[in-house]
Each structure stands twice: as C-alpha cells, then as structure tokens.
N, CA, C and O of each residue as an XYZ file, in Angstrom:
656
protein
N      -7.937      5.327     13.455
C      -6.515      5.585     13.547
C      -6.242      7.018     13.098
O      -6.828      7.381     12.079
N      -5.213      8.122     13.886
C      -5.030      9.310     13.487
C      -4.088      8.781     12.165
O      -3.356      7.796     12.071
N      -4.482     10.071     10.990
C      -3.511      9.934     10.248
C      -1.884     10.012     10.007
O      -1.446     11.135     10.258
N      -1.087      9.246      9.657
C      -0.097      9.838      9.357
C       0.967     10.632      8.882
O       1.400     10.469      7.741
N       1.431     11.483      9.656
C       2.051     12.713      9.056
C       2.839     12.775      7.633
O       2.844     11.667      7.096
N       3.397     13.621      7.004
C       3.857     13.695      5.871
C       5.642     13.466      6.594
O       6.630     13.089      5.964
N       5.591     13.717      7.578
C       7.261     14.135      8.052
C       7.690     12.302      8.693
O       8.836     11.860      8.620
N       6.778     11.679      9.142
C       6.821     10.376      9.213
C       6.500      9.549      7.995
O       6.718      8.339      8.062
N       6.148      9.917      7.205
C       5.779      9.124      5.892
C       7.068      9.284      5.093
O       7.322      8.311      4.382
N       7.881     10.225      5.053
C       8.949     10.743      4.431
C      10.433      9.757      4.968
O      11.267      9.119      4.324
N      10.204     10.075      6.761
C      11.339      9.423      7.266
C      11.412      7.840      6.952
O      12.395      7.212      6.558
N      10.327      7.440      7.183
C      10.488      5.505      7.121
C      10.399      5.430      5.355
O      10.248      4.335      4.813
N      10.499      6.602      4.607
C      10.419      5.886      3.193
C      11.930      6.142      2.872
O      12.462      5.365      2.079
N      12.865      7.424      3.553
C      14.349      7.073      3.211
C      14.773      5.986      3.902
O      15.746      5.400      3.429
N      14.201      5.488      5.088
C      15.307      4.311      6.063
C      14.439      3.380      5.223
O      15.364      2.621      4.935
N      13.795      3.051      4.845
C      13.456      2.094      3.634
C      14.479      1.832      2.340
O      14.943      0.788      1.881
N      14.628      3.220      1.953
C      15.209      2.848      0.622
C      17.158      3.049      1.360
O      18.045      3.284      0.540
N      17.479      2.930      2.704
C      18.524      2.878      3.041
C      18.919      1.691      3.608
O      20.057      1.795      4.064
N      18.422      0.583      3.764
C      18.248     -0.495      4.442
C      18.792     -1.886      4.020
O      18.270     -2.494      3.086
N      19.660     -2.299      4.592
C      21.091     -3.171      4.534
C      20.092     -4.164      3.950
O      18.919     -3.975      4.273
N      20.402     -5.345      3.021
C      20.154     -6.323      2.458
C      20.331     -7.364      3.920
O      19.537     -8.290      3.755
N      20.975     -7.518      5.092
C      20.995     -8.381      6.264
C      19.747     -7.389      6.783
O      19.245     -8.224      7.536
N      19.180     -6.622      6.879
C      18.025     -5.999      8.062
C      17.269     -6.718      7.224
O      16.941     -7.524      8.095
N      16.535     -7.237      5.965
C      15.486     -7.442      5.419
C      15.127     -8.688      6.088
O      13.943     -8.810      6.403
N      15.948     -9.650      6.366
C      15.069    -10.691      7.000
C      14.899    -10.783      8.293
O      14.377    -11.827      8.684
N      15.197     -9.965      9.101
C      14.692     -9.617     10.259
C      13.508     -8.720     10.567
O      12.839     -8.769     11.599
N      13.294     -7.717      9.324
C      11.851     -6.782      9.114
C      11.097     -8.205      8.781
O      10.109     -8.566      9.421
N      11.521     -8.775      7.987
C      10.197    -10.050      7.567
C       9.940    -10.783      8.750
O       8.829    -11.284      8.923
N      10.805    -10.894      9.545
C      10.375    -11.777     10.215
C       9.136    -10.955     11.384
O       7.945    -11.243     11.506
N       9.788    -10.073     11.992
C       8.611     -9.058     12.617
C       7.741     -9.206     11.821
O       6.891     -9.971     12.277
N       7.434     -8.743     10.520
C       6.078     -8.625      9.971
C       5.486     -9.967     10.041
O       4.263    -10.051     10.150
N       6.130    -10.913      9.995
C       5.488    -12.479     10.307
C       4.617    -12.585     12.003
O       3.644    -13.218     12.412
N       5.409    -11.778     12.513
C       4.642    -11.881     13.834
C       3.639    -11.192     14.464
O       2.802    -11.525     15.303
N       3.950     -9.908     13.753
C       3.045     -9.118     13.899
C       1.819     -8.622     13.088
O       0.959     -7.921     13.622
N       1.725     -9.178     11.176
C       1.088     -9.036     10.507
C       1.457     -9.683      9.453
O       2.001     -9.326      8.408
N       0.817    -11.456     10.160
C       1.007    -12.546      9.079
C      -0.204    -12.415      8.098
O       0.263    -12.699      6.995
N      -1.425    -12.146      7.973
C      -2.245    -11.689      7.191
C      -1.698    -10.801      5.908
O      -1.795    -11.041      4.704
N      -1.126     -9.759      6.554
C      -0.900     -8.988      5.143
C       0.320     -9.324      5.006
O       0.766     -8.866      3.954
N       1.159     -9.988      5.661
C       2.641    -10.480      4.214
C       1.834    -11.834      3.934
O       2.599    -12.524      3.259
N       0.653    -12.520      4.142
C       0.231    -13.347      3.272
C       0.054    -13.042      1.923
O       0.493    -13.517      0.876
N      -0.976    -11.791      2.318
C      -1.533    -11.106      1.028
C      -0.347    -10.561     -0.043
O      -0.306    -10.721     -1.263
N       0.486     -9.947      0.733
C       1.369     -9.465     -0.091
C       2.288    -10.457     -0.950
O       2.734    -10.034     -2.017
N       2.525    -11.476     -0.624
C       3.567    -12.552     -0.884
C       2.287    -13.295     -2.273
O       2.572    -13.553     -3.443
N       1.006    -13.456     -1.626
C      -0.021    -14.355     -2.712
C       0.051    -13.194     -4.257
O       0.326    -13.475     -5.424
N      -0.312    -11.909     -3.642
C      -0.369    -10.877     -4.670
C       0.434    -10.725     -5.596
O       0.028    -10.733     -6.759
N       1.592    -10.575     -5.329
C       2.590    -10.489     -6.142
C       3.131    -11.565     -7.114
O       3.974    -11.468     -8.006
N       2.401    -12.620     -6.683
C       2.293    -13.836     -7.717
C       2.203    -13.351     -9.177
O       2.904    -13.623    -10.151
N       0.926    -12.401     -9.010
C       0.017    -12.130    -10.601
C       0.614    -11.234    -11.386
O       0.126    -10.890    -12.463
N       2.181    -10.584    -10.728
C       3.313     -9.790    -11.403
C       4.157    -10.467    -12.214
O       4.695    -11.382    -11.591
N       4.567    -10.386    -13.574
C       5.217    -11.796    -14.180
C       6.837    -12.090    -13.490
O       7.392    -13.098    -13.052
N       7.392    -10.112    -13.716
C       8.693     -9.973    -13.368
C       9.034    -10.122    -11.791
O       8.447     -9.887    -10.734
N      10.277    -10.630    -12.185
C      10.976    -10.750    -10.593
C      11.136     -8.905     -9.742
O      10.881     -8.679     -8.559
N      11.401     -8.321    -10.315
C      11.083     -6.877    -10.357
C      10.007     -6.506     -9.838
O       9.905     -5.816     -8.824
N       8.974     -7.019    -10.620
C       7.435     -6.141     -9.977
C       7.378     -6.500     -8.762
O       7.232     -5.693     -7.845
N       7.508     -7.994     -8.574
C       7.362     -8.824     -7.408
C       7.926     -8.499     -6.307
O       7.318     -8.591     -5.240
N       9.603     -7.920     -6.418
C      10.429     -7.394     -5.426
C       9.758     -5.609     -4.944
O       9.823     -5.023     -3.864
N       9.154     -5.184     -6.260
C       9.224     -4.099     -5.782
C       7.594     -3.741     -5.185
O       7.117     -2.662     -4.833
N       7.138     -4.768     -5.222
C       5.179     -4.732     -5.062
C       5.855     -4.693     -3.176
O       5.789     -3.825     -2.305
N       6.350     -5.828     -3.202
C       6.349     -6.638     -1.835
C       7.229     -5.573     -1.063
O       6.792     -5.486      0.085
N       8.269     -4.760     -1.260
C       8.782     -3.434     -0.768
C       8.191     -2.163     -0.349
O       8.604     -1.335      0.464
N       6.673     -2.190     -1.393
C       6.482     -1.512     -1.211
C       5.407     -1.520      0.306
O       5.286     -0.687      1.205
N       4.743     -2.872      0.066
C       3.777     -2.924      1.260
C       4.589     -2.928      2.312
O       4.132     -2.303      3.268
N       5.777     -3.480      2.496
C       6.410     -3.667      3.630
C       6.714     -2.088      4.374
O       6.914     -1.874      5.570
N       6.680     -1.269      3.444
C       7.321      0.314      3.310
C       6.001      0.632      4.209
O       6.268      1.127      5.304
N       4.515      0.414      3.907
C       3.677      0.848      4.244
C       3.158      0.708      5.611
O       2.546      1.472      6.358
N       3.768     -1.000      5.755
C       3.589     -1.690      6.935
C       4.472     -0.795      8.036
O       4.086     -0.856      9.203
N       5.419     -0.121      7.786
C       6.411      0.198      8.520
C       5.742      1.570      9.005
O       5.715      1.981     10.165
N       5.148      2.262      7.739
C       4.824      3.895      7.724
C       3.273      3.885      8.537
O       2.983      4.775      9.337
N       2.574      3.038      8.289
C       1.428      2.667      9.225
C       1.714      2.371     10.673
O       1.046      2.986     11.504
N       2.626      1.502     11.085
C       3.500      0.586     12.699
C       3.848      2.121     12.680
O       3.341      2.501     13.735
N       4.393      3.165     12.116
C       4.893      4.224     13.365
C       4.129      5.366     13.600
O       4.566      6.517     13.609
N       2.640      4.917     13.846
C       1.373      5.863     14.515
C       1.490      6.232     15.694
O       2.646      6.647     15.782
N       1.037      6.323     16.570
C       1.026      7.214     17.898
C       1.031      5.304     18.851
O       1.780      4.937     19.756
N      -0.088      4.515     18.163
C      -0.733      3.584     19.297
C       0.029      2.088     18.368
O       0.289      2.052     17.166
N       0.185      1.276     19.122
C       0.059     -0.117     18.824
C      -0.423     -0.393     17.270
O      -1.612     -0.074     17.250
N      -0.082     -0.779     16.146
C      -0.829     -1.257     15.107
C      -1.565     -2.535     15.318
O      -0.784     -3.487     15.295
N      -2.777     -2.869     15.513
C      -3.536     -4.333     15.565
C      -3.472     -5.096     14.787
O      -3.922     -4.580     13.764
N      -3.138     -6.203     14.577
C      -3.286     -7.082     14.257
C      -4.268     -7.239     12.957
O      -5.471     -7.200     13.214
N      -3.843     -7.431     11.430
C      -5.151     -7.535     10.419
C      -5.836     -8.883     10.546
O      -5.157     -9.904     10.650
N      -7.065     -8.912     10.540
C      -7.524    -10.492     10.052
C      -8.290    -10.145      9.004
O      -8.792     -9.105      8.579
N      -8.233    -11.856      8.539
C      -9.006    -12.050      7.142
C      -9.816    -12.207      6.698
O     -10.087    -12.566      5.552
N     -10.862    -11.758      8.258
C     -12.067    -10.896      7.380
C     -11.924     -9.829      6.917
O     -12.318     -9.501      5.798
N     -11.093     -8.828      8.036
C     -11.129     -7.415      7.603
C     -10.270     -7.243      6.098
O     -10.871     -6.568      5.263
N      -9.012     -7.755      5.711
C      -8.897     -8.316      4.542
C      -9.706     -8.594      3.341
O      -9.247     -8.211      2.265
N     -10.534     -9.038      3.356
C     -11.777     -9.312      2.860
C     -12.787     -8.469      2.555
O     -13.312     -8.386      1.445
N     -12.990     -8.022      3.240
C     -14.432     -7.321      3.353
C     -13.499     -5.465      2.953
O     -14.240     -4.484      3.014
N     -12.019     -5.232      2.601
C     -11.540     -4.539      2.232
C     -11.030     -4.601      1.343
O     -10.602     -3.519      0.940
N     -10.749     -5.785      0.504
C     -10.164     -5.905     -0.758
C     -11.610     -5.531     -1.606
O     -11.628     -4.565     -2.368
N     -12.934     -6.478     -1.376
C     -13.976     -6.239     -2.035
C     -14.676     -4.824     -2.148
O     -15.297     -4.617     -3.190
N     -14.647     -3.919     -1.276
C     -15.093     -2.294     -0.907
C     -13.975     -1.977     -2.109
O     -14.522     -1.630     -3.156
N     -12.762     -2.019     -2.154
C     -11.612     -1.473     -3.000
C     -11.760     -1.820     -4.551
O     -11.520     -1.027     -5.462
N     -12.183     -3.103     -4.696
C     -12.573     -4.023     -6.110
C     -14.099     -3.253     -6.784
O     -14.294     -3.048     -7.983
N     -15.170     -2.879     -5.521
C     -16.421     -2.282     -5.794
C     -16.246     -0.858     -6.257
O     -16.732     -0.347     -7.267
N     -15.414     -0.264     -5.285
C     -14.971      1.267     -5.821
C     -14.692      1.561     -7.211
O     -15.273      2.457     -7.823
N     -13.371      0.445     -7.957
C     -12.449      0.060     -9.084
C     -14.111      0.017    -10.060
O     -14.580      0.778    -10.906
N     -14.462     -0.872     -9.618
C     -15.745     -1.482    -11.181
C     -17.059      0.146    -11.039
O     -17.603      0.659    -12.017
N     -17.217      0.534     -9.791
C     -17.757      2.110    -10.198
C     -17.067      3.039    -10.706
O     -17.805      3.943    -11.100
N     -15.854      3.263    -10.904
C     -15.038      4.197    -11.368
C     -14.411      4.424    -12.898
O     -14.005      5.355    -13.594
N     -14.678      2.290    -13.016
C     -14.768      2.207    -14.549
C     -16.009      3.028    -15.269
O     -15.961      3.822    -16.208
N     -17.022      2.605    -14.579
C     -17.831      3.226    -15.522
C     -17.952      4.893    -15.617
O     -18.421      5.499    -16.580
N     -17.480      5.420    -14.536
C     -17.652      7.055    -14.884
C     -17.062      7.493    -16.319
O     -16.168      6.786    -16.782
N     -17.472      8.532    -17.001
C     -17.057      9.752    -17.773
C     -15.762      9.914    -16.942
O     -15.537      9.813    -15.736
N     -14.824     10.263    -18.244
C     -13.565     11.132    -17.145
C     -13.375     12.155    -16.584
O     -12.336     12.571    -16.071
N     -15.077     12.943    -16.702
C     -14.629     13.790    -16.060
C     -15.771     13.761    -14.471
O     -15.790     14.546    -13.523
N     -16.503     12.673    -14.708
C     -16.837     12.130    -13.485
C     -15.879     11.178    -12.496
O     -15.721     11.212    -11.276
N     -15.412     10.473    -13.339
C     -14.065      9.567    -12.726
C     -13.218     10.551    -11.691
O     -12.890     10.296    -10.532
N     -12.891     12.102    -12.687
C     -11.628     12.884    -12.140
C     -12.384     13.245    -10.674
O     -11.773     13.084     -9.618
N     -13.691     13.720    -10.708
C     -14.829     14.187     -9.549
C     -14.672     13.737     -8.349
O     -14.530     14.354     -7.293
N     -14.720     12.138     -8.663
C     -15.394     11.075     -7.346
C     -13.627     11.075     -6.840
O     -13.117     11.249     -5.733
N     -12.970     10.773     -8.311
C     -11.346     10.227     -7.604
C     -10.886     11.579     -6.565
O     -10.271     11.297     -5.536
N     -11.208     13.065     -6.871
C     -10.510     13.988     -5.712
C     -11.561     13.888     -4.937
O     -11.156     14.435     -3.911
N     -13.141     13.402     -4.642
C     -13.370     13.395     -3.452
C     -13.210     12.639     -2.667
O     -13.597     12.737     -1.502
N     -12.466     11.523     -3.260
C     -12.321     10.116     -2.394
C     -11.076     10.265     -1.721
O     -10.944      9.575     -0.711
N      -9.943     11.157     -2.113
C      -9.108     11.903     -1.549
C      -9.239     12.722     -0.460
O      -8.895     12.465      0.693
N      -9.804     13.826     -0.921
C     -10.141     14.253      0.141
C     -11.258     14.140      1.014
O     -11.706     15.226      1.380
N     -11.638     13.469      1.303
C     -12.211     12.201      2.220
C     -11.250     11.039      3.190
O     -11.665     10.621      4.271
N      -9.855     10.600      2.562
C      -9.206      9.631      2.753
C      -8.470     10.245      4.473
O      -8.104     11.347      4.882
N      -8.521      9.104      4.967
C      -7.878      9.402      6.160
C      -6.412      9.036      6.397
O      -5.801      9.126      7.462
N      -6.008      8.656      5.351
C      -4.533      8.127      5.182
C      -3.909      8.554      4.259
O      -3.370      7.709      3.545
N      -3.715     10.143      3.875
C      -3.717     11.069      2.450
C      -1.938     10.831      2.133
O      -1.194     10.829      1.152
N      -1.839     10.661      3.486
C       0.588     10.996      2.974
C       0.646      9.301      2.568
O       1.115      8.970      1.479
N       0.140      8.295      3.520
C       0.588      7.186      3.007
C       0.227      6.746      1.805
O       0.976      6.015      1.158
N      -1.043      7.162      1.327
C      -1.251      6.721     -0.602
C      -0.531      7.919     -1.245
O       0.174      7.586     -2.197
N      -0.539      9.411     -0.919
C       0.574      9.983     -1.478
C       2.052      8.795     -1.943
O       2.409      8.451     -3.070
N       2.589      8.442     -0.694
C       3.815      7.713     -0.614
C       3.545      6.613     -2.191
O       4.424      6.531     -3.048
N       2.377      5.967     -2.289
C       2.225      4.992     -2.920
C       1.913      5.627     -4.445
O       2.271      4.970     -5.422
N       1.328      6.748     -4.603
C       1.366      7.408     -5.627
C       2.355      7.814     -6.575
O       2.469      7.675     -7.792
N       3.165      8.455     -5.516
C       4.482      9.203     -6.310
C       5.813      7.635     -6.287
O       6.828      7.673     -6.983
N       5.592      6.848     -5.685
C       6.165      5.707     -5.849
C       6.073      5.180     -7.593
O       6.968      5.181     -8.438
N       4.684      4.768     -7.703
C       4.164      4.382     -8.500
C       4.692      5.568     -9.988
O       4.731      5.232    -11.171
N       4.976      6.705     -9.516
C       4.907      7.557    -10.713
C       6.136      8.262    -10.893
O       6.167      9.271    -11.597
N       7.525      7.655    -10.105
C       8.743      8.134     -9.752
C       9.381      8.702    -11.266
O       8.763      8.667    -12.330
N      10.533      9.136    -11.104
C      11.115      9.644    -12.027
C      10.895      8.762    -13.641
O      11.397      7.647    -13.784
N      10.300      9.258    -14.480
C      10.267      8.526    -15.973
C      11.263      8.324    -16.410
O      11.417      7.277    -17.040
N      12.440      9.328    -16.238
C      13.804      8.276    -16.399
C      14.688      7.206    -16.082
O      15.672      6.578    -16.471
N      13.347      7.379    -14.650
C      14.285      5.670    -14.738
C      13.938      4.531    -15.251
O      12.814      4.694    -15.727
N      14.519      2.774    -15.519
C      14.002      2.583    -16.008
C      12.640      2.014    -15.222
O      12.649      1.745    -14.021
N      11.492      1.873    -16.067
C      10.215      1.676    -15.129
C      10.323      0.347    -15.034
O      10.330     -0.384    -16.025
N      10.450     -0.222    -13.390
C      10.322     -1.349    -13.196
C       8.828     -2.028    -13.063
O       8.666     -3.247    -13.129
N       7.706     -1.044    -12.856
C       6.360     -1.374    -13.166
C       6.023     -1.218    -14.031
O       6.178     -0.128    -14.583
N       5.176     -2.568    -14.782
C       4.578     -2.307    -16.290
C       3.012     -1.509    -15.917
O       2.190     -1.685    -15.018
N       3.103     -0.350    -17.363
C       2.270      0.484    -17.144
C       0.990     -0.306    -16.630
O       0.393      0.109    -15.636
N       0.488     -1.661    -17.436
C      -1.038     -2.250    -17.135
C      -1.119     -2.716    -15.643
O      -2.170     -2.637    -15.007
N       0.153     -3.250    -15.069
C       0.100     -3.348    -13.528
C      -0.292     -2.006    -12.717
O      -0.974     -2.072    -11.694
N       0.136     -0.904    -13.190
C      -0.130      0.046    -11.879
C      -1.378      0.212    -11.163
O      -1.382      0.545     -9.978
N      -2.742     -0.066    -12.011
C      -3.642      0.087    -10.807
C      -3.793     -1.037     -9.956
O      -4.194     -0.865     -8.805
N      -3.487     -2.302    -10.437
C      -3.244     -3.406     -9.515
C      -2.522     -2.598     -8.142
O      -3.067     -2.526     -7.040
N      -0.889     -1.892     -8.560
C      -0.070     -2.143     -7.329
C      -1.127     -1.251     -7.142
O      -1.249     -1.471     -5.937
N      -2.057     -0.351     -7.395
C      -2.315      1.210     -6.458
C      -3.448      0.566     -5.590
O      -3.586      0.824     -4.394
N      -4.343     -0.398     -6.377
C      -5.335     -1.207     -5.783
C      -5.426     -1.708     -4.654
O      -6.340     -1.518     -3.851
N      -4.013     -2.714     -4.450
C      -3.467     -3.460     -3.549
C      -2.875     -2.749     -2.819
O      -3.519     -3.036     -1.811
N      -2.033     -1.910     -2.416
C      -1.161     -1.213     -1.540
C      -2.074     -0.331     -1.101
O      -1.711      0.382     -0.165
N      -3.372     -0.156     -1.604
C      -4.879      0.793     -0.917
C      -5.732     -0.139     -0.052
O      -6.372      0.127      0.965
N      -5.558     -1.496     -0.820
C      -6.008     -2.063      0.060
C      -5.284     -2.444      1.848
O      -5.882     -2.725      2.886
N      -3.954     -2.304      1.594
C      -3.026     -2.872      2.795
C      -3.614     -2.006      3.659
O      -4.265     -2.363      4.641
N      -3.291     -0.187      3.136
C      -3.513      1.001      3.862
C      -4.629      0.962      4.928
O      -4.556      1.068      6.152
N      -5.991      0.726      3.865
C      -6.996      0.669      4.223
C      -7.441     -0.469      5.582
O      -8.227     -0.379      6.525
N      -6.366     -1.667      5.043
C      -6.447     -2.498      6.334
C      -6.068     -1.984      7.963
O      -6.658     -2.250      9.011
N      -4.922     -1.196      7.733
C      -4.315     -1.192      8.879
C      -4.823     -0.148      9.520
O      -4.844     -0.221     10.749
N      -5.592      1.623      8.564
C      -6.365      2.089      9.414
C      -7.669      1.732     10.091
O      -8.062      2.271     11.126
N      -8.447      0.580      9.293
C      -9.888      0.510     10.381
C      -9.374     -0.607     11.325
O     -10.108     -1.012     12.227
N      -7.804     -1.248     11.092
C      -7.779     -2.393     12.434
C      -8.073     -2.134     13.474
O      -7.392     -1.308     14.082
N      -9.212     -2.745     14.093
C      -9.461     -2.706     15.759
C      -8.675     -3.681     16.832
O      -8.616     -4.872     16.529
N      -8.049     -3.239     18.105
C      -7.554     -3.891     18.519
C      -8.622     -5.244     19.447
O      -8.067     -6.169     20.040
C-alpha cells in the first residue's frame, strides 16, 4: 500500500474530531461491513481499559485510522484474522525485544523502525494523539499508552499489508 500523505492524515483527523454524534452510527455501521475484523478487535481491546474514557477514546481512535487508511489511492481490503494475528504477535515480539534494549539501544532500533515504517503520518497521527496537549485533562492513563500505541500499530499495520 502507498503511504499516506500528511495532508490526508490531517484532513480525516479534523472531520473526525468534527463529526455529529448522529454520523457515528452510520461510520460504525460501514466499518461493520467493510472491516468487521478490526472493529472486532477494537471493541474486544478496549475491554482491558478500565475507564469509559479510554474505551471511547481507544475505539475513536482506530476508527480515525480506519478512515485515514480507507482514503488511499485503491480500495482498502478487507482484514482477516489471520493477518490480525500473525500482526498483533510481530507487534507483541517487537514490544518484548525492545524491553530488553539499553535506552540508548531502545532510542536506536525505535528511529530505525521509523524510518523504515511505511505508514510514518498515520502513527505520527497516533503519536501526537497519544501525547496531545498536557493541559488537558489526560484522558489516557500514563500505564495504558503503550497498549493504545501497540494496538492502533497494530490496526495500521493491518490495513497496510491487506491483500485484496
């Protein structure tokens, strides 16, 4: 999948955060039809968030992604749950090598895995999400964030190797 631009990653994240409380169950429902796999995942995931908060804002955010991924050049395919799978575990394997680095091996591998990444604006998007203004109040608890960064890498990651 070509990557997505910074100028499309930007637009679907204001019509995101502009978006009538009546459009939301009509985006869900598309995503039901078109990518019941990952609002599975997303809906099971957000379980392990205690607050109604994390939960609203975990599940916003994939949906954000789902949206910023769907407006590529081609068709978005369809995820299945192998590819699910066999991408949550690559993401979980990465996480348990990264524990063990030095931090200043950690800092090493983490900018080459960046720049390496073929989806750099959409985990941007999920980054600066994750790290928004400190004045507000933080609706993510600090020990959740690599969960959401985990999980919303994993969605990413799904929707660029989907084959049709």
């Amino acid at each position: 999948m070509k990557s997505i631009p910074a100028d499309i990653v930007e637009k679907i994240y204001e019509e995101m955060a502009e978006i009538a409380p009546e459009e939301v169950e009509s985006l869900v429902q598309k995503m039901t039809e078109e990518q019941p796999v990952i609002l599975t995942f997303l809906l099971a995931v957000s379980e392990e968030f205690e607050s109604e908060e994390e939960k609203e804002q975990f599940f916003y955010m994939g949906v954000t992604i789902w949206r910023i991924m769907a407006s590529g050049e081609t068709t978005l395919p369809s995820v299945s749950e192998k590819l699910l799978e066999k991408t949550e575990n690559k993401n979980l394997q990465m996480l348990e090598y990264l524990e063990e680095e030095s931090e200043e091996d950690f800092m090493e591998t983490s900018m080459k895995i960046m720049e390496d990444y073929n989806q750099p604006e959409a985990l941007r998007y999920v980054v600066e999400t994750l790290f928004e203004d400190p004045h507000d109040e933080n609706i993510i608890k600090e020990e959740n964030m690599g969960l959401f960064f985990l999980y919303l890498k994993t969605v990413i990651d799904c929707f660029d190797n989907a084959k049709s």
